[in-house]
Each structure stands twice: as structure tokens, then as C-alpha cells.
DOLUM-941182 format. One record per residue (C-alpha): residue number from 1; residue in three letters; x, y, z. Coordinates in steps of 0.1 Angstrom, whole numbers. Layout:
<nodes>
(node NUM,'ALA',(X,Y,Z))
...
</nodes>
This chain:
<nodes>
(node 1,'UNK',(1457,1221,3227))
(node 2,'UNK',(1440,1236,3257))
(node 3,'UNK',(1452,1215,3290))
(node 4,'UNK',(1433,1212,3325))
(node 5,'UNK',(1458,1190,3347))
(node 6,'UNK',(1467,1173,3316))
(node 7,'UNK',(1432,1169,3307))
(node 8,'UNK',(1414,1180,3275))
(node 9,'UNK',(1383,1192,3298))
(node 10,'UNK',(1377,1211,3326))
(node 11,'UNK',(1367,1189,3357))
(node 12,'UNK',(1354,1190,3388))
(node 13,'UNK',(1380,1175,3406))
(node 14,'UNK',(1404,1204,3388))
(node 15,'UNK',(1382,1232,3401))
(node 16,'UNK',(1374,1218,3439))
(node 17,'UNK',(1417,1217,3440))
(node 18,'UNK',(1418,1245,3427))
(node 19,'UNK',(1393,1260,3449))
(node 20,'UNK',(1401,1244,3483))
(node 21,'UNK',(1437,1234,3474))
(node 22,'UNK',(1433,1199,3487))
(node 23,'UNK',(1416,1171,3476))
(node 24,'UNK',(1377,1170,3479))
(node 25,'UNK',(1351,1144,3475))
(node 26,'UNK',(1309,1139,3471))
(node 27,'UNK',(1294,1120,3497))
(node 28,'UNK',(1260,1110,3482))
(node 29,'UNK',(1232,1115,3504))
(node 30,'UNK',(1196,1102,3507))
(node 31,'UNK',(1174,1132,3526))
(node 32,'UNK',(1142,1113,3524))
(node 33,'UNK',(1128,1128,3498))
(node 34,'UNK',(1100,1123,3471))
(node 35,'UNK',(1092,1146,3439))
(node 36,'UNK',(1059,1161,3423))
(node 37,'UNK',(1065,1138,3396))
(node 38,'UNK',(1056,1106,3418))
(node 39,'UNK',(1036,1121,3446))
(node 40,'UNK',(1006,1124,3422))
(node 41,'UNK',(1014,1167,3421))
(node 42,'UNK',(1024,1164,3384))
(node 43,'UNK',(1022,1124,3379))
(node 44,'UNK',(1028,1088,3397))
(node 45,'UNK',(1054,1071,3380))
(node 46,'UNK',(1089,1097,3378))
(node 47,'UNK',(1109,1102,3346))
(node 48,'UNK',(1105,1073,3320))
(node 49,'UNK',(1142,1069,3326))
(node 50,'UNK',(1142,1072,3367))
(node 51,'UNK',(1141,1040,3391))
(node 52,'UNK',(1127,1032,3428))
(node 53,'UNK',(1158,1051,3440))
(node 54,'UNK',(1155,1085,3425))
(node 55,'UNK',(1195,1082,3414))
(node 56,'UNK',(1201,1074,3447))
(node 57,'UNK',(1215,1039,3443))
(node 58,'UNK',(1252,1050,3454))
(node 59,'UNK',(1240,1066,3488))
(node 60,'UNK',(1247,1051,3517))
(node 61,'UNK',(1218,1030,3535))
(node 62,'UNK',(1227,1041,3570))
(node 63,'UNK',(1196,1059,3587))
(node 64,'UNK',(1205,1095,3589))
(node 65,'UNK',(1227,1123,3574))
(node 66,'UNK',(1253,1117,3601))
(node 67,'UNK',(1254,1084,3597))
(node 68,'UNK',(1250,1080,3560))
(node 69,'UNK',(1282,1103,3558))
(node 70,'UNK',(1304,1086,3578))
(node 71,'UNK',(1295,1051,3562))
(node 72,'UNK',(1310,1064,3528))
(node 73,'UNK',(1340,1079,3547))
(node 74,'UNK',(1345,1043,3557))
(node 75,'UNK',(1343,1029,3519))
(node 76,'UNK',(1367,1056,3508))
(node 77,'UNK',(1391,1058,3536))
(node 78,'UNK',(1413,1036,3519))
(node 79,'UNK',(1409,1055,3486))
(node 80,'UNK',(1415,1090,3502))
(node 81,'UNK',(1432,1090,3532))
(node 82,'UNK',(1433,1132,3538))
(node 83,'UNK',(1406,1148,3520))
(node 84,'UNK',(1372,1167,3527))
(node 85,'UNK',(1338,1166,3515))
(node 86,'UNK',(1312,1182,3496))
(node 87,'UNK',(1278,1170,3507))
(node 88,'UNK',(1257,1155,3481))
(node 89,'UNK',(1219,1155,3482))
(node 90,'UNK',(1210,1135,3452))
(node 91,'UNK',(1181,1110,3457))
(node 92,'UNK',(1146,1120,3438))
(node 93,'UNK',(1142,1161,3446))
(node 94,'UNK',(1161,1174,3474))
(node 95,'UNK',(1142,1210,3481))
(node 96,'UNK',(1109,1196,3479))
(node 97,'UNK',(1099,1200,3517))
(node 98,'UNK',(1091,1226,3544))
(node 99,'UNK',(1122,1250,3542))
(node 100,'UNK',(1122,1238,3578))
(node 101,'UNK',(1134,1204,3572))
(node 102,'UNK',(1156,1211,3545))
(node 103,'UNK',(1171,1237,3566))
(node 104,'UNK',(1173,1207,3595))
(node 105,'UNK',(1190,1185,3568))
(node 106,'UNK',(1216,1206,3552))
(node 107,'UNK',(1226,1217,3587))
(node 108,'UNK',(1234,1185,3598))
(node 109,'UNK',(1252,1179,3569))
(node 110,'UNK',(1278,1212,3571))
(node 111,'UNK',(1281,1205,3606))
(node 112,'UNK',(1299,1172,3603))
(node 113,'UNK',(1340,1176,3604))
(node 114,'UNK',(1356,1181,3573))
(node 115,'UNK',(1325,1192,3551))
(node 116,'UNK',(1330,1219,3528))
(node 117,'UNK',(1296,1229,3510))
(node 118,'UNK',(1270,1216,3497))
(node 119,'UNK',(1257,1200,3464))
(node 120,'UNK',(1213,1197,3455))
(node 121,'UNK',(1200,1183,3434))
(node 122,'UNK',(1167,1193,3426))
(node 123,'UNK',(1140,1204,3398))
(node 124,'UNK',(1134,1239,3384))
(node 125,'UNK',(1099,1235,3394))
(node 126,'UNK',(1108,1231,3430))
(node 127,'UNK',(1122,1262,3438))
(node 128,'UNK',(1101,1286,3453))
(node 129,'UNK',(1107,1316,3467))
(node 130,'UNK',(1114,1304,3503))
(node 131,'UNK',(1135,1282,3489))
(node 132,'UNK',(1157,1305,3472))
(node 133,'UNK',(1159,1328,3501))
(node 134,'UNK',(1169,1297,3522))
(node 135,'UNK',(1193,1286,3496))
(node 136,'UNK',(1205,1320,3496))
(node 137,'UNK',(1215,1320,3529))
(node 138,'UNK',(1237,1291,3526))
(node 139,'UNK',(1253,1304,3493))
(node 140,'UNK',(1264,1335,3514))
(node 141,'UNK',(1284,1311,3542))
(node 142,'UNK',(1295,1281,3528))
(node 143,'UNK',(1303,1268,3493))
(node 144,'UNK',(1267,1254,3476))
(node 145,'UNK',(1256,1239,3441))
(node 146,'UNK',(1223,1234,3424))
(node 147,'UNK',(1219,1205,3401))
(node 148,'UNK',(1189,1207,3375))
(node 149,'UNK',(1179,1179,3351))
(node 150,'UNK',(1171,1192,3321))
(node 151,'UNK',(1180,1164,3298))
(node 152,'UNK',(1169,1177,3265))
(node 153,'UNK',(1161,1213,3257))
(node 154,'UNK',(1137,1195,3228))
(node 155,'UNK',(1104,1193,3241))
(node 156,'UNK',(1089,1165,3222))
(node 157,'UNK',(1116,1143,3236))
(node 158,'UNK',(1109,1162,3275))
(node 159,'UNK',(1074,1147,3267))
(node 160,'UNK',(1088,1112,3264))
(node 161,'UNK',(1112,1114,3290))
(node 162,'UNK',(1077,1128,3317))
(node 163,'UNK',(1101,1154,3326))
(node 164,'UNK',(1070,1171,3337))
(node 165,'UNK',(1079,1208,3331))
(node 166,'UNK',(1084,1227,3295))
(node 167,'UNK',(1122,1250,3287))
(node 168,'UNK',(1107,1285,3303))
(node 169,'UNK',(1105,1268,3336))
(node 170,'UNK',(1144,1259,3335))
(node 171,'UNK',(1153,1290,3318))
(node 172,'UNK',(1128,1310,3351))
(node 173,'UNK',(1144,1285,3375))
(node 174,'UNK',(1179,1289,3361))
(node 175,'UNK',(1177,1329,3357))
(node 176,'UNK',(1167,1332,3391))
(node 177,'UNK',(1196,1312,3407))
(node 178,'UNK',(1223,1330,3388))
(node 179,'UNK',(1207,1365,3400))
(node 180,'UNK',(1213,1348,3436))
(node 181,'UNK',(1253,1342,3423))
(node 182,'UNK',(1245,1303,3431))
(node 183,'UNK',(1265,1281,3406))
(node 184,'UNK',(1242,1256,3388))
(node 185,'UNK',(1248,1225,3374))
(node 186,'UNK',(1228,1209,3347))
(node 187,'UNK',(1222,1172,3337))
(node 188,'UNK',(1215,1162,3302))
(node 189,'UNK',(1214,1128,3282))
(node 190,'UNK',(1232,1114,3251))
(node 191,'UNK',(1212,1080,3232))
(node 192,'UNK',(1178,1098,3238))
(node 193,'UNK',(1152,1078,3213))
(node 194,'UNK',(1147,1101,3181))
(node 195,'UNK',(1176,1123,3185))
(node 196,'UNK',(1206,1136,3165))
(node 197,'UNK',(1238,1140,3174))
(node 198,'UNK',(1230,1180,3162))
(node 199,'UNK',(1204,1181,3191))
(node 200,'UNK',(1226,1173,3216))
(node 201,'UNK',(1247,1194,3206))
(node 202,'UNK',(1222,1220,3206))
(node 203,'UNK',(1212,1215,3241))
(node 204,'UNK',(1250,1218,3251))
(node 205,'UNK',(1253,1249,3230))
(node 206,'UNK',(1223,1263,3246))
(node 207,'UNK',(1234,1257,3276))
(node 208,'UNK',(1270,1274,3270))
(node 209,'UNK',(1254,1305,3260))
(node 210,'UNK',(1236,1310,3291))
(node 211,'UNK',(1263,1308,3316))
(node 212,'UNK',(1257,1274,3334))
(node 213,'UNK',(1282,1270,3356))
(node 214,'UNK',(1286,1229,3356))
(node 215,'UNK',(1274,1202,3330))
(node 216,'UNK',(1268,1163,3338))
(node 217,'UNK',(1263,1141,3308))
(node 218,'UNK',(1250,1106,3312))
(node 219,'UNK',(1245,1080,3283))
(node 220,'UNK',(1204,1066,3288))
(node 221,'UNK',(1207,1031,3299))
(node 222,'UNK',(1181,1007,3307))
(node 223,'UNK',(1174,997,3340))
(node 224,'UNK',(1145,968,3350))
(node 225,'UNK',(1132,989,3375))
(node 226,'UNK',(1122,1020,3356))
(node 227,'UNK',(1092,1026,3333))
(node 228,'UNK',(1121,1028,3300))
(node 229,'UNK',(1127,991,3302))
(node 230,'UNK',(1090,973,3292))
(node 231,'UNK',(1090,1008,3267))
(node 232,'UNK',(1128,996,3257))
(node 233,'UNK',(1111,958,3252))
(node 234,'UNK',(1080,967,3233))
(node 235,'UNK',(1094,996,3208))
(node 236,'UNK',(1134,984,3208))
(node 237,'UNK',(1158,1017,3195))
(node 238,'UNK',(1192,1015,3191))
(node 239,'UNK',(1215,1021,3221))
(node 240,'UNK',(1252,1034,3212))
(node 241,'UNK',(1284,1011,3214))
(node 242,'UNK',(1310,1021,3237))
(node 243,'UNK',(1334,1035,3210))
(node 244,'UNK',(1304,1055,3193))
(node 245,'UNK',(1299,1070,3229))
(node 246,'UNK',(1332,1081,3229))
(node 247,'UNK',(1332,1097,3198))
(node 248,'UNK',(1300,1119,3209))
(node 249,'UNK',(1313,1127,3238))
(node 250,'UNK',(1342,1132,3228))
(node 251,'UNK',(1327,1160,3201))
(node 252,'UNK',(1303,1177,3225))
(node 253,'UNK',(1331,1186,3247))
(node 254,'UNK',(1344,1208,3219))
(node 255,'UNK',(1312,1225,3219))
(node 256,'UNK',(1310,1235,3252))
(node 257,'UNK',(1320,1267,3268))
(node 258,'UNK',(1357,1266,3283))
(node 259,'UNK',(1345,1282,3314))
(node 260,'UNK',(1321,1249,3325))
(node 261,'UNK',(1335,1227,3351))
(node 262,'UNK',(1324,1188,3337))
(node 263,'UNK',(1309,1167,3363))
(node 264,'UNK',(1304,1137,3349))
(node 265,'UNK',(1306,1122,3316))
(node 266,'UNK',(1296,1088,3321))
(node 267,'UNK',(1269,1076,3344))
(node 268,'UNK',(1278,1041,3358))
(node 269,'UNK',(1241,1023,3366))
(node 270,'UNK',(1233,998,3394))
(node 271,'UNK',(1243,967,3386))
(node 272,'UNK',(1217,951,3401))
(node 273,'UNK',(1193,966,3376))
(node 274,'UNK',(1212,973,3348))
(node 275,'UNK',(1195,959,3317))
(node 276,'UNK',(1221,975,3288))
(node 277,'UNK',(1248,991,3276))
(node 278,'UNK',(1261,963,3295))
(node 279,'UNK',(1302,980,3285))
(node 280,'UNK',(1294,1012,3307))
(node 281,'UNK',(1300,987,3338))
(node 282,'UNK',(1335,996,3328))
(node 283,'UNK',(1336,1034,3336))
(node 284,'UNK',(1374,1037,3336))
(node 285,'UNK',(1374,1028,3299))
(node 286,'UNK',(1349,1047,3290))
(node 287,'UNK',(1371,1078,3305))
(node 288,'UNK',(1405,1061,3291))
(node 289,'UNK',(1386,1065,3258))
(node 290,'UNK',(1372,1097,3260))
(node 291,'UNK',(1411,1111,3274))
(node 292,'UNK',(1426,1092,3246))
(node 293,'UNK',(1404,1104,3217))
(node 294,'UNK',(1406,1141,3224))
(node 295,'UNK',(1442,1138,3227))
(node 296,'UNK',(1448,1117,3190))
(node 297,'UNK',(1427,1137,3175))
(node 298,'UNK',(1437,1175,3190))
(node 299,'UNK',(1404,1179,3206))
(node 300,'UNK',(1397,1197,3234))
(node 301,'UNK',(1368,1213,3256))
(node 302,'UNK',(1356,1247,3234))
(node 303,'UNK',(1376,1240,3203))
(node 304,'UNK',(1342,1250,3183))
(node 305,'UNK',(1327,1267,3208))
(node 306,'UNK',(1317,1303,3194))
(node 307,'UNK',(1307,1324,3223))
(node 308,'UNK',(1275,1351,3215))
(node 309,'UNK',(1287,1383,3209))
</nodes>
């Protein structure tokens, strides 16, 4: 079996050790920013799936980058007494603004003690030109991820999730930023209404065999304050079980490229919202599951993988 730290996957926290040889952490951020798919550009409402905080329900609520950052050191001082930082800009879509004030933003961000790089996340349709020369810039001096959400690469579901753009977008979006060297990171979701286990694994497979340099996978859960909950309440589908989430997982892994460093595999929803799964509340057993079926079952992160030739 293929071993990562005594993991059957490849993740993050493996590759930012083995990268900075210390121990490195996200600080989540909220830039203050909107998206095309709520501003009226492309529609009013976001994603089916996305609530009022754009993903941004674990950033901090401190006014300012400065202050936002230290606030979480606070939170995980007692966690991680030594380590340094990646800076996270996660809420809604975080290169959708004058270049100027994104260049404002992230600059505050590196310049606070201890930061290493930084971490967007943002849509394929946001990134102009200017934006890719600015992000460009930063790729040359400092360490810097793009995160994408992608999803699906099915475009009948991308049409129920609003996603808003169609597959050539990503693939343009995604083409141009690993011509620029800059390691991207795409999102995708497991329990999507009307899809097979063999889509997802299709999307993961597509995604292997173009080079993507990290993968997040969330399971869909319902949330009251997103369009997908009075959808969820008038046209009710089946949401998986804890142990059937495992198993997917768990089998997805094996499909993925060796080479991509796993972000997440869980996604752990604001409580305060949360409608169901009500189990992924539990995240550490969700994980405890996932480590312990791969290793039963002599499973391990590219074990069907078949790389193009």
C-alpha cells in the first residue's frame, strides 16, 4: 500500500511540511467580496447550494484582514503553539474587484508575521487578464493557490447547481493558470441530485488527467439559508449515510492521480444552518472512517488510477 505519513492519501498538511518543514495552517478570510452570480452580472441568488456567507461561515468577524487574522491566531493558539500561516481568501469570489484592491488585500495579508503564501478562492469566469498578470506577480514571490469550484464536470447537473458558466470556461480558466506555473485547486461535490457514483468518478478522473494540482471534496448538505433547502423540501432526494459516504470517498480516492495533494474530504457546515446530514457534525469520524476503510480494505490514493499515455 502506498503511505503518505501513514496515510492512504496525499494531504495537504503532508505537502505544506513537506514544503516549509514546519507546521502550517489556513487562516480563513473574508475580503469583502461579492460574485457575478449574486450581483445581478450572471444571476441574483448564487449557487443553489451557496448561503448568505459565500463559504465564509468559518472566517473570522473582526473588521479587516489584519484583524481577522490575528482573531483566528487567538482561537488556535492553544491548538498550534509554533506554526505559520497560509492566508485563505475564501468568502463568495475573491478576484472579483479592481486589481487595485485585491492587490491592497493580499498585501496586507503577506505582510502580517508568520504568513507564508496565499490561498483564492475564486471562479474561472473571474479571471481576467489583469488578474492573471497580478496573480502572476505573486506566484513569482511568495507561495500562492487558486481554488476553482467546479463541482460537476456534467453540465445538466452545473445547470441545477446555477453554477453559472459551462466546462470550456474551467478548462480556458484552468489552462491559463497552469501556463502561469500557479497550482490550482479544484472543488467538486459527492450526493449531487441525479448522479452516479460513475459520474463522480468521472469528474475526479477528468480532473487527474489534466494535471490539477489539489482536489477538495465536499458531501452536498442542506443548509436553511441557501436556495437547496425549500428545493430539498418540495422535490426530497436521498442524501447518503455516513458509512455510504465513506465508502465513496473512500473509492474516489483510488481514482485519483497520486501526484494531487487532498484538501478536504469532508466539508463540516454551519451549525447554525445546518438542515442534514446531521452525522457530518462529527468530522473526525467521518475521517476516522475514511483512514480506516482504505486501510482494511488495501486502498489507497491512485490504486485504479490509469494515467493517459
Amino acid at each position: 500500500m502506498n503511505y503518505w505519513n501513514n496515510k492512504a492519501y496525499y494531504t495537504l498538511n503532508q505537502y505544506l511540511k513537506e514544503k516549509f518543514g514546519r507546521k502550517v495552517i489556513k487562516l480563513s478570510l473574508d475580503g469583502g467580496f461579492t460574485c457575478p452570480n449574486r450581483d445581478g452580472t450572471i444571476g441574483h441568488r448564487g449557487c443553489i447550494f451557496c448561503g448568505e456567507e459565500g463559504a465564509g461561515e468559518f472566517t473570522s468577524e473582526a473588521n479587516g484582514i489584519r484583524a481577522q487574522m490575528e482573531q483566528q491566531i487567538s482561537l488556535l493558539s492553544e491548538k498550534w503553539k509554533e506554526a505559520s500561516y497560509i492566508a485563505y481568501f475564501q468568502s463568495f469570489t475573491n478576484t472579483y474587484a479592481p486589481v487595485s484592491m485585491l492587490k491592497a488585500l493580499y498585501d496586507e495579508a503577506l505582510s502580517f508575521p508568520g504568513t507564508m503564501g496565499l490561498a483564492i478562492a475564486t471562479r474561472p469566469d473571474c479571471l481576467s487578464d489583469e488578474v492573471l498578470e497580478l496573480l502572476s506577480s505573486y506566484h513569482r514571490k511568495t507561495f500562492l493557490w487558486i481554488e476553482l469550484g467546479l463541482q460537476t464536470i456534467h453540465e445538466e447537473t452545473a445547470v441545477f447547481l446555477r453554477r453559472g458558466y459551462s466546462l470550456p470556461v474551467f478548462e480556458e480558466a484552468l489552462g491559463k493558470l497552469r501556463a502561469l506555473k500557479i497550482p490550482t485547486v479544484a472543488h467538486i461535490i459527492v450526493n449531487l441530485p441525479s448522479e452516479t457514483r460513475r459520474d463522480i468518478i468521472d469528474t475526479v478522473t477528468y480532473l487527474s488527467d489534466r494535471g490539477i494540482w489539489g482536489l477538495k471534496i465536499h458531501i452536498l448538505y442542506i443548509s436553511s439559508d441557501t436556495d437547496l433547502y425549500p428545493y430539498y423540501l418540495s422535490h426530497p432526494f436521498p442524501l447518503m449515510e455516513r458509512d455510504e459516504y465513506i465508502d465513496t470517498v473512500a473509492d474516489l480516492l483510488c481514482h485519483i492521480s497520486p501526484d494531487i495533494v487532498i484538501h478536504r474530504l469532508t466539508g463540516d457546515g454551519d451549525k447554525r444552518t445546518l438542515i442534514a446530514p446531521n452525522w457530518i457534525k462529527d468530522k473526525r469520524a467521518v475521517l476516522n472512517g475514511i483512514d480506516r476503510k482504505m486501510r482494511m480494505n488495501d486502498l489507497y490514493q491512485g490504486k485504479y488510477w490509469k494515467p493517459k499515455t
